[in-house]
C-alpha positions as CSV (number, residue, x, y, z in Angstrom):
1,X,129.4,126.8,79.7
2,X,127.6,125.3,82.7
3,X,127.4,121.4,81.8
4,X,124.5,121.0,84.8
5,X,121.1,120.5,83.9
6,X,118.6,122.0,86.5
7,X,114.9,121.2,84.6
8,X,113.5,118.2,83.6
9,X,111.4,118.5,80.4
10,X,107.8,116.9,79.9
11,X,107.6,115.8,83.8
12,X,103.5,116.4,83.8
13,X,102.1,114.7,86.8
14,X,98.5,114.3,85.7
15,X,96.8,111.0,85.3
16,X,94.2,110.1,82.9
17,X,92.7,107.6,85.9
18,X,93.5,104.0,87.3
19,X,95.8,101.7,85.7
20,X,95.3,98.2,86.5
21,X,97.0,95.2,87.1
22,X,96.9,91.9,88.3
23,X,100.8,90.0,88.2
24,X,101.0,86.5,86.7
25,X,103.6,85.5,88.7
26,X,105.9,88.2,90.5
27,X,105.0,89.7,94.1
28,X,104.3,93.7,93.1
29,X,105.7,96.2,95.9
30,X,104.1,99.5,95.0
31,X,106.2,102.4,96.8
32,X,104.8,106.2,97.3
33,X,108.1,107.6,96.6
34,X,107.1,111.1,97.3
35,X,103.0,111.8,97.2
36,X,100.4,110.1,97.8
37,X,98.0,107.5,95.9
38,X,94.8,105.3,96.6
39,X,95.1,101.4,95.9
40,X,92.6,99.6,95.2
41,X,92.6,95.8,95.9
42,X,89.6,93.7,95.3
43,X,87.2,95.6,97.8
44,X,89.9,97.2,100.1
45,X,91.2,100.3,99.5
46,X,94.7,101.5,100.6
47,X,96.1,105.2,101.0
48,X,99.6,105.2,100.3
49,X,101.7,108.2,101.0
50,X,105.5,109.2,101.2
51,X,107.0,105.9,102.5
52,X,104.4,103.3,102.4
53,X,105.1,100.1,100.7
54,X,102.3,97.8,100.1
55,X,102.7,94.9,99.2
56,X,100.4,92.7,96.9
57,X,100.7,89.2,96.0
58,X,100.7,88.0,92.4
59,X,97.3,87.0,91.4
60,X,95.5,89.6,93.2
61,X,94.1,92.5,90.6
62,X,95.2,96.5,91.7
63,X,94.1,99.6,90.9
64,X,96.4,102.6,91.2
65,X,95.4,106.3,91.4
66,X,98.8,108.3,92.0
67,X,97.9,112.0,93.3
68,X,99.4,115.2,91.5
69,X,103.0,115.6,91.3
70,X,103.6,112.1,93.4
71,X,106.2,109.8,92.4
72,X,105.1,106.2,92.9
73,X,107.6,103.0,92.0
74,X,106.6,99.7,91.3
75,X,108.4,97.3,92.0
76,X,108.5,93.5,91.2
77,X,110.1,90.3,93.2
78,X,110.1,87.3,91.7
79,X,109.4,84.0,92.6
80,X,112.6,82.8,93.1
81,X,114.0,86.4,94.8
82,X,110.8,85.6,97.8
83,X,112.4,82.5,99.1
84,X,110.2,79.6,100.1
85,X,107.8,81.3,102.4
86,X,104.8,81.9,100.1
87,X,103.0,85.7,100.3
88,X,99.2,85.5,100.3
89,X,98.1,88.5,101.4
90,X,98.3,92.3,100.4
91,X,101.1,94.4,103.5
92,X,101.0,97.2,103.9
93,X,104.3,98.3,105.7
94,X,106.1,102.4,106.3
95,X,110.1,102.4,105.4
96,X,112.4,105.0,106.0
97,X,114.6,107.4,103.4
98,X,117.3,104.7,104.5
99,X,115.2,102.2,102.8
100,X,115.8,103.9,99.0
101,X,118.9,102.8,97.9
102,X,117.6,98.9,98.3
103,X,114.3,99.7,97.0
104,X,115.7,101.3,94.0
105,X,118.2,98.9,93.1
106,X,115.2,96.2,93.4
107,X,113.2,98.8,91.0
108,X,116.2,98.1,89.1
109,X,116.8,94.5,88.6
110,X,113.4,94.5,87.7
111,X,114.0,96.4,84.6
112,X,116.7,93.4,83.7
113,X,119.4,95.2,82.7
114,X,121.6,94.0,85.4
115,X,123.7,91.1,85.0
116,X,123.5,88.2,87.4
117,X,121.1,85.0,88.6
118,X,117.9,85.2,90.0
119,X,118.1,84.4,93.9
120,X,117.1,85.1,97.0
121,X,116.5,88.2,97.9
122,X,117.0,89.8,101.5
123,X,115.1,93.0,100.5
124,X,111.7,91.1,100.6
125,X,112.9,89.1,103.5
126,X,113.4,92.3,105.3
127,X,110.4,94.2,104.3
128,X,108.3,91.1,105.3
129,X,110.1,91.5,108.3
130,X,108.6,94.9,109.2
131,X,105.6,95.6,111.8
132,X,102.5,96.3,109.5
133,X,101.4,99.7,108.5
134,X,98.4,99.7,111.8
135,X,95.9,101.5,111.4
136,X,95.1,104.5,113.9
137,X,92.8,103.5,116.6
138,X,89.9,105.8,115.5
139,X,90.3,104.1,111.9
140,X,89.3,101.0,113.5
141,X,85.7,102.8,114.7
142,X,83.8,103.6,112.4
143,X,84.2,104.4,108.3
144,X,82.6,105.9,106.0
145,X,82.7,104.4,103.2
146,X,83.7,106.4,99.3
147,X,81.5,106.3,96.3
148,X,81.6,104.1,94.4
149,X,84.3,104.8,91.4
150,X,83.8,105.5,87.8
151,X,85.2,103.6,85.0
152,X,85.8,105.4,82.0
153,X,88.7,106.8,81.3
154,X,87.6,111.0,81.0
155,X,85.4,110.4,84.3
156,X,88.3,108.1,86.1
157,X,90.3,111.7,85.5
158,X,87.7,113.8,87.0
159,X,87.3,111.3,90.2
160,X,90.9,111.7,90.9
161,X,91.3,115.2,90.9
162,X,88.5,115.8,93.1
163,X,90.1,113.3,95.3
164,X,93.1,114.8,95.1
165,X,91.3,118.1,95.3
166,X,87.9,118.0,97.2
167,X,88.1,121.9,97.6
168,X,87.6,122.1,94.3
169,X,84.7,125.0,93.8
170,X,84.3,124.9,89.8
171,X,81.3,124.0,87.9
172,X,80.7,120.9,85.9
173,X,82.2,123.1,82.4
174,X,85.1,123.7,84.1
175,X,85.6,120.1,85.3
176,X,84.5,118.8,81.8
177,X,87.2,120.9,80.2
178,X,89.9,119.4,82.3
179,X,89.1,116.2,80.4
180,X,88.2,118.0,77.4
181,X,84.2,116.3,77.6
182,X,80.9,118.1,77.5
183,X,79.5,118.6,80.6
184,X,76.4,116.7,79.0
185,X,78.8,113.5,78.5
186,X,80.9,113.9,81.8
187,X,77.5,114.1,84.1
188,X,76.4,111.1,82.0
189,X,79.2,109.0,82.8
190,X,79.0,109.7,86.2
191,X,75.3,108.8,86.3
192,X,75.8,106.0,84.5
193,X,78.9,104.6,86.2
194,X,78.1,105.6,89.6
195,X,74.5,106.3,90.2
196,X,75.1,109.8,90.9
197,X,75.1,112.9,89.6
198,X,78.5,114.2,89.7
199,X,77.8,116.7,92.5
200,X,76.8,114.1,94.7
201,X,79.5,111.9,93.8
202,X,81.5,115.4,94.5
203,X,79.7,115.7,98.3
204,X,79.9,112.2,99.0
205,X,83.8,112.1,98.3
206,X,84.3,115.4,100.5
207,X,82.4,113.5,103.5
208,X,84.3,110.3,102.9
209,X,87.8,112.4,103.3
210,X,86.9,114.3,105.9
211,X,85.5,111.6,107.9
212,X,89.0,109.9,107.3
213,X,90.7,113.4,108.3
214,X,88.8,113.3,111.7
215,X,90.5,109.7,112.3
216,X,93.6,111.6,112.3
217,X,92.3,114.2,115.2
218,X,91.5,117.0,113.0
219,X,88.3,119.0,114.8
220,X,84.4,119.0,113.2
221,X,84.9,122.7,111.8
222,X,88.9,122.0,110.7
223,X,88.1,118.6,108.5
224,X,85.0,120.5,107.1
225,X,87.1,123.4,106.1
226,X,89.8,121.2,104.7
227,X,87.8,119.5,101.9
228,X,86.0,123.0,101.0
229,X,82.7,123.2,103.0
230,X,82.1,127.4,103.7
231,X,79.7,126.9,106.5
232,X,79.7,123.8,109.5
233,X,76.0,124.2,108.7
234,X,76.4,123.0,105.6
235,X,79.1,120.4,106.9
236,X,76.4,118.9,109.0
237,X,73.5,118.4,106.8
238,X,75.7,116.6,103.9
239,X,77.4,114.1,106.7
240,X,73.9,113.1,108.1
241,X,72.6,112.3,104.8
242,X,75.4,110.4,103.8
243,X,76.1,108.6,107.4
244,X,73.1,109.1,109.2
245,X,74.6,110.9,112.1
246,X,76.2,114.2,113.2
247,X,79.8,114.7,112.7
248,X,79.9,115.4,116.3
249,X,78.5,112.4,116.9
250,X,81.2,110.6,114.8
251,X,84.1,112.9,116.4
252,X,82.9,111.8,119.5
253,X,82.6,108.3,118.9
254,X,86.4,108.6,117.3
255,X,87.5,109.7,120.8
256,X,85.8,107.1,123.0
257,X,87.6,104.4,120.4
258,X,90.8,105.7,120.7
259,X,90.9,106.1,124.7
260,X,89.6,102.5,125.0
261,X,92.7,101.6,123.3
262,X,95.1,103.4,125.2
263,X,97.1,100.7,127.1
264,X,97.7,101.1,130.6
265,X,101.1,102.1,132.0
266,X,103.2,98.5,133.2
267,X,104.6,98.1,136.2
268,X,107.7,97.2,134.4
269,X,109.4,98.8,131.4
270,X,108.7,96.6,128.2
271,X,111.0,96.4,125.6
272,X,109.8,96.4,122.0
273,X,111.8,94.4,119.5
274,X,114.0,97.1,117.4
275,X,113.0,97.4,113.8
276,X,115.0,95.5,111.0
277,X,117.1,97.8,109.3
278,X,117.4,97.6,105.1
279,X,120.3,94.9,103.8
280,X,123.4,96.0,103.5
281,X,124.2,97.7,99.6
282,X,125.2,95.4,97.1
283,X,128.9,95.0,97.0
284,X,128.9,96.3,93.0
285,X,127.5,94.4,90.2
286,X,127.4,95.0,86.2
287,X,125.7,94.4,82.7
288,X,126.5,92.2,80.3
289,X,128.0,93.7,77.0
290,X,125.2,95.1,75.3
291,X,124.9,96.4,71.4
292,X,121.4,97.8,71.4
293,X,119.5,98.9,68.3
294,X,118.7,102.5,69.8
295,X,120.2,105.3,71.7
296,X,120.0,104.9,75.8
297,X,120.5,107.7,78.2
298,X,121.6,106.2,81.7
299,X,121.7,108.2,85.2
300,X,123.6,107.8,88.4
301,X,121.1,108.7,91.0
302,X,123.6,107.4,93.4
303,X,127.2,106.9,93.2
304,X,129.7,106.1,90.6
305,X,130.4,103.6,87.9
306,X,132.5,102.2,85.0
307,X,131.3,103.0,81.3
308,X,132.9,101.3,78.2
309,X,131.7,102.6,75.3
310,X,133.2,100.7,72.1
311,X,137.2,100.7,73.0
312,X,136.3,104.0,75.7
313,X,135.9,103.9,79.0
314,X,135.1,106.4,81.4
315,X,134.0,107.0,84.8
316,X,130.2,108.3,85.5
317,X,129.9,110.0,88.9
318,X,126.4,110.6,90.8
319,X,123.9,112.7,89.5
320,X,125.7,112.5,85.8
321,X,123.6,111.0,82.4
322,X,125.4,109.2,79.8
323,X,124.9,108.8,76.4
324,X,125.1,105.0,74.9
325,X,124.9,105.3,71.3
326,X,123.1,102.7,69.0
327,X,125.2,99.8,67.5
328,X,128.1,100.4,69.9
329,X,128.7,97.9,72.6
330,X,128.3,99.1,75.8
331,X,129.1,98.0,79.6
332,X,128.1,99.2,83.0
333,X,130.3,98.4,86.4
334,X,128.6,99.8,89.0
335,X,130.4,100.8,92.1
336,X,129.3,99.2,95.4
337,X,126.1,101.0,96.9
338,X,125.9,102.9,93.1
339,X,121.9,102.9,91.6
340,X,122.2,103.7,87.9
341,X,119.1,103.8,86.0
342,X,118.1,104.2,82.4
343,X,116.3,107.7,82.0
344,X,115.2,107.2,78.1
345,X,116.1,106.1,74.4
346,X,115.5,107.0,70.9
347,X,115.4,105.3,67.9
348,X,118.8,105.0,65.9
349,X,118.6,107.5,63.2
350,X,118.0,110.3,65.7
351,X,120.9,112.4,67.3
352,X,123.3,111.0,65.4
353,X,125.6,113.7,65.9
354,X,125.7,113.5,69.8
355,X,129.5,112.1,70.8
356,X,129.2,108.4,72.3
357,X,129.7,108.6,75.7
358,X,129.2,112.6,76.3
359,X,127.8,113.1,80.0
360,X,125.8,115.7,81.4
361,X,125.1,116.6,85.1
362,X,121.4,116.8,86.7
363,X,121.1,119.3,89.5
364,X,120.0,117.3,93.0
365,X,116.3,118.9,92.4
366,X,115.8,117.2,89.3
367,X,115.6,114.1,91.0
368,X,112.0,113.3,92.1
369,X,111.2,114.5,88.3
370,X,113.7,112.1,87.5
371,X,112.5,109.1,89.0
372,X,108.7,110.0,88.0
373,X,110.3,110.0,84.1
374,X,111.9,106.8,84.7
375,X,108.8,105.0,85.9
376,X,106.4,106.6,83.1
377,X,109.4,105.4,80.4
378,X,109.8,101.9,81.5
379,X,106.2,101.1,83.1
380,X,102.7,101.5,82.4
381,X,102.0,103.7,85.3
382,X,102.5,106.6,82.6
383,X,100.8,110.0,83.2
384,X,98.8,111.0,80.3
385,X,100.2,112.9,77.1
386,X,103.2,111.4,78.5
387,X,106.2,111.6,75.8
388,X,108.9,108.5,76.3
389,X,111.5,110.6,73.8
390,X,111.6,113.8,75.2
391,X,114.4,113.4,78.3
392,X,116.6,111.9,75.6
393,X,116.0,114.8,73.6
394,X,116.5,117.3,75.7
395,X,119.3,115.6,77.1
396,X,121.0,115.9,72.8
397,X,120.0,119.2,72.6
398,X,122.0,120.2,75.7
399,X,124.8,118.1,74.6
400,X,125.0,120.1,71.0
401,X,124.9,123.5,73.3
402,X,127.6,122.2,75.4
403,X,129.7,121.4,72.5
404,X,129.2,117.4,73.3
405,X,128.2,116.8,69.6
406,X,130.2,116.5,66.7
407,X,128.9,117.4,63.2
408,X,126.7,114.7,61.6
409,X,128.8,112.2,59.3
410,X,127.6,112.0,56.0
411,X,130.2,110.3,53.7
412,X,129.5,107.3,52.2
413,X,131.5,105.6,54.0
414,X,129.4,106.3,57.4
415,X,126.4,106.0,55.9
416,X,127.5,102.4,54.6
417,X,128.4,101.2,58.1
418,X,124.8,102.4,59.1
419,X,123.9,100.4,56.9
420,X,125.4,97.5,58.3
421,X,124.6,97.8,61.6
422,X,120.6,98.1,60.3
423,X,120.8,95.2,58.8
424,X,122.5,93.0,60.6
425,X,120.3,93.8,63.9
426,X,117.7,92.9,61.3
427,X,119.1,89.8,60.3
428,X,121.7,88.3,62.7
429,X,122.1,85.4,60.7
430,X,123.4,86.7,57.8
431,X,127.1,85.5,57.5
432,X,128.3,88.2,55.2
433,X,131.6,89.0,56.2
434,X,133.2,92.8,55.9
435,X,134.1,91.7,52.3
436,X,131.6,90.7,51.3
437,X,130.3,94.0,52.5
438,X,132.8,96.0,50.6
439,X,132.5,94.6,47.1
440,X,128.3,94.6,47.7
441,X,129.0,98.6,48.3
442,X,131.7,99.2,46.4
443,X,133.9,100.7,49.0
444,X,137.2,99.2,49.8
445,X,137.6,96.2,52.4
446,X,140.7,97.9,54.1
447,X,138.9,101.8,54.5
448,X,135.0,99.8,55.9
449,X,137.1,97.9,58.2
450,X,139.3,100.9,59.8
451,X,136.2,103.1,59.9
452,X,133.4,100.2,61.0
453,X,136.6,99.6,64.2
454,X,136.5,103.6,64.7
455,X,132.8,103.7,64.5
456,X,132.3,101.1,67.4
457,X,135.3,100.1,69.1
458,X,135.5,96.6,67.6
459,X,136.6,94.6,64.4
460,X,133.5,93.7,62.5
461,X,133.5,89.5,63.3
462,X,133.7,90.3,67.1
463,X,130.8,92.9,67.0
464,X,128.5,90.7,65.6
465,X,129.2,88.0,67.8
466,X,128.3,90.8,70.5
467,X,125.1,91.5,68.8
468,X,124.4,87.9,68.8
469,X,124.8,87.5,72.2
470,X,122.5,90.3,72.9
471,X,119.7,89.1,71.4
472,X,120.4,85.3,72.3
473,X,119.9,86.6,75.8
474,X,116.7,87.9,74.7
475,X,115.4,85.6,72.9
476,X,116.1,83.2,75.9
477,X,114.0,85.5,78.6
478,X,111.3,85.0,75.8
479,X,111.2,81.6,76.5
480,X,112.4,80.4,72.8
481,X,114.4,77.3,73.0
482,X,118.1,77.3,72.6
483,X,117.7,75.2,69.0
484,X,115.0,78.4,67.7
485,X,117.2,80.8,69.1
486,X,120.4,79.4,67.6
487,X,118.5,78.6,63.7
488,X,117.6,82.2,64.2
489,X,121.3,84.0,65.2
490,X,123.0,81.8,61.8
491,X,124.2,78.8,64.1
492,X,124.2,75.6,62.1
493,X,123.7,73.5,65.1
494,X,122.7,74.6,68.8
495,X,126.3,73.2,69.6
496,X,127.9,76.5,67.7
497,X,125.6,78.7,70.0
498,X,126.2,77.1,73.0
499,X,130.4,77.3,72.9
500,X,130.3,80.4,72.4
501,X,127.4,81.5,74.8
502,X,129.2,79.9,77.3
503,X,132.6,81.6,76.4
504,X,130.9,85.0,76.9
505,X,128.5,84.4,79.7
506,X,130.1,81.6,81.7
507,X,127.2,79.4,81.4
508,X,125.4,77.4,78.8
509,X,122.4,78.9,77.4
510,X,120.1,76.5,79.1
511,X,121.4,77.6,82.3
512,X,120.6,81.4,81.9
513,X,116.9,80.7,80.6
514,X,117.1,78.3,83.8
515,X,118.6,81.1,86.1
516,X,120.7,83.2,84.9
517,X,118.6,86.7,84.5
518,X,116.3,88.1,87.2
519,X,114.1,90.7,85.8
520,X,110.8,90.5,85.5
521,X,108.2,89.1,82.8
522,X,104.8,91.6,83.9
523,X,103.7,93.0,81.4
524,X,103.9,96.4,83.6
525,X,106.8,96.4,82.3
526,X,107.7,98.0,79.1
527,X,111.7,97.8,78.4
């Protein structure tokens, strides 16, 4: 049976309107994947589409607006990953498809699954780097400006399909339905969050883009086509009331801008500077051992890795998903160049039956649905009616057809070691040991402790100290002090934490809260 997958389940592309931002402390890099999307920064807006990067500094409030089936990626760099050099200013800068990997593996690092300190970073160095986005000589003319925007969320939805669609022909019902409003409640938001009816917000929006459309040397009767006008006639009269001239007028006035320009021909070649290229792909890097309470599906989008599941490992080549169970350690060494990002999860008493580490192979076209699943599961940039379960889902269901499942264990012992692992994620500081376990459940110590070593790869002692690490490292991102985070693990003193944080991490634990994790603390973020 084919073992490739080819669709991508839940993958709607719809937004309910804007989400909205302003970062506390990390620079955000917001990346038009594939698509478009409008960006709205205090009272400048920015059109992003396939390759634009724009950066905004941390402080500065953003609106995003992602078109129909567009795949945008934000991205965080923090503090210590800019360097010295402080960013002020919002940049907005065009990269390349040679520009992805990096990007991706930034997109990454900001999720904080990957192990390593917070540094430098030569991605933002080099996108810095780059010569601006400029902005075509006709842009610089004349504008005409958009309506203003509405702010609820049903009418928010409405604005951005007409943006996205301003040959849109349907009446108000038909518009109202797509937001499941009255038409009496959807023209009243409009009027009451705009000042217009919605046909005129509808009219001016339709000027406004094809205004922008002639900036980019489309004709009079081609921009007024474009955004759904049937006659030029009609073209003319809506443009003059809204801009107070003829569109000729403004064509024309595009032209002489945009010869005036023009630079004249030197008398000697000039050589301009070549651009800088991405940095070089990270030479490999890896996760810290990780017992998570819930199931995590992983993906190479781009080359290989290492994956120890329990006692197991395996090797996960590009375009494969893997299956991490809950309560079983897990490991990730990534291959130099390799991108591996986590697709989805669900909650520990779900799937049960699937085998811990079964893979599964996504066809090369899933990946733009892919990435847009990744970003709607572990951001708030979410399109609506968006479902975070369903790739891991149909990623089980798959695995069952494909024979990667094994039939769900229901003998008490199993069910005893389930309960185990629930409650110590619960409570880490319970000392119990396995037999104390075994007299408390009446199952004997020898037959818990073979099946708990089967079950996860480990002796019982050494996977709780696993667990505990986990969630010290946690804790410690969430700014609780070593002493809170040791009382709360079962250390007697923050001494006993510290020797063995340090045997497993190589540091102290004052260090890593120091340095010693790089992901980011937005609350964009949802991991």
């Amino acid at each position: 049976m084919d073992t490739t997958m080819t669709t991508v389940p839940g993958t709607e592309t719809q937004f309910a309107g804007p989400t909205t931002f302003t970062n506390a402390h990390d620079t955000a890099a917001l990346w038009a994947h594939s698509g478009t999307a409008t960006v709205r920064t205090g009272t400048e807006r920015h059109l992003l589409t396939t390759g634009t990067v724009l950066l905004v500094p941390p402080g500065v409030p953003y609106s995003i607006y992602p078109g129909p089936e567009s795949t945008i990626v934000p991205i965080a760099f923090t503090p210590e990953s800019q360097g010295s050099t402080p960013f002020a200013h919002t940049l907005s800068i065009t990269v390349g498809p040679e520009w992805h990997t990096a990007l991706l593996h930034q997109f990454a690092l900001s999720l904080g699954y990957l192990r390593g300190p917070a540094r430098t970073n030569t991605l933002f160095e080099a996108l810095r780097a780059k010569r601006p986005t400029k902005p075509h000589p006709r842009t610089a003319a004349a504008a005409v400006s958009s309506p203003k925007l509405p702010f609820s969320p049903e009418a928010r939805f409405i604005a951005a399909h007409l943006i996205a669609h301003p040959e849109h022909e349907g009446d108000v019902r038909s518009l109202a339905s797509l937001a499941n409003l009255s038409s009496r409640a959807l023209q009243q938001q409009f009027a009451d969050e705009t000042g217009l009816a919605i046909g005129q917000w509808h009219t001016a929006t339709r000027v406004s883009i094809a205004a922008q459309l002639m900036t980019e040397g489309l004709l009079v009767k081609d921009a007024a086509a474009r955004v759904g006008f049937s006659t030029l006639a009609g073209f003319t009269k809506a443009f003059s009331a809204r801009t107070g001239m003829l569109p000729s007028t403004y064509r024309s006035r595009l032209d002489e801008a945009a010869e005036a320009t023009q630079p004249r021909t030197p008398s000697v070649t000039l050589h301009t500077p070549a651009e800088q290229p991405p940095p070089a792909p990270h030479q490999g890097c890896s996760t810290w051992s990780r017992i998570n309470p819930f199931h995590v599906l992983l993906w190479a989008y781009r080359g290989g890795a290492r994956v120890t599941v329990g006692s197991r490992e395996q090797r996960l080549t590009e375009g494969e998903a893997v299956w991490l169970p809950a309560g079983i350690a897990n490991t990730l060494d990534l291959e130099p160049g390799a991108i591996v990002l986590p697709l989805g999860s669900l909650p520990a008493a779900q799937c049960t039956d699937i085998e811990p580490g079964a893979t599964l192979g996504f066809a090369r076209s899933c990946e733009p649905a892919l990435l847009r699943t990744i970003v709607a599961n572990y951001t708030r940039l979410a399109p609506r009616h968006h479902s975070r379960s369903l790739i891991a889902k149909h990623f089980a269901d798959h695995a069952r057809e494909t024979k990667r499942s094994r039939h769900a264990q229901q003998h008490p012992t199993q069910r005893a070691i389930d309960r185990i692992i629930a409650h110590t994620h619960q409570n880490p500081g319970d000392d119990r040991t396995l037999a104390a376990w075994s007299d408390e459940l009446c199952i004997e110590a020898g037959v818990l402790g073979t099946t708990f070593a089967l079950r996860t790869g480990q002796h019982f002692a050494d996977w709780r100290v696993g667990l505990r690490m986990t969630l010290a490292r946690e804790h410690l991102e969430g700014r609780w002090s070593v002493e809170e985070t040791a009382r709360k693990l079962g250390y007697a003193h923050p001494s006993g934490l510290s020797k063995v944080f340090r045997k497993e991490h190589g540091m102290p634990p004052g260090s890593y809260q120091r340095s010693g994790w790089h992901h980011s603390r937005e609350t964009w973020i949802t991991r």
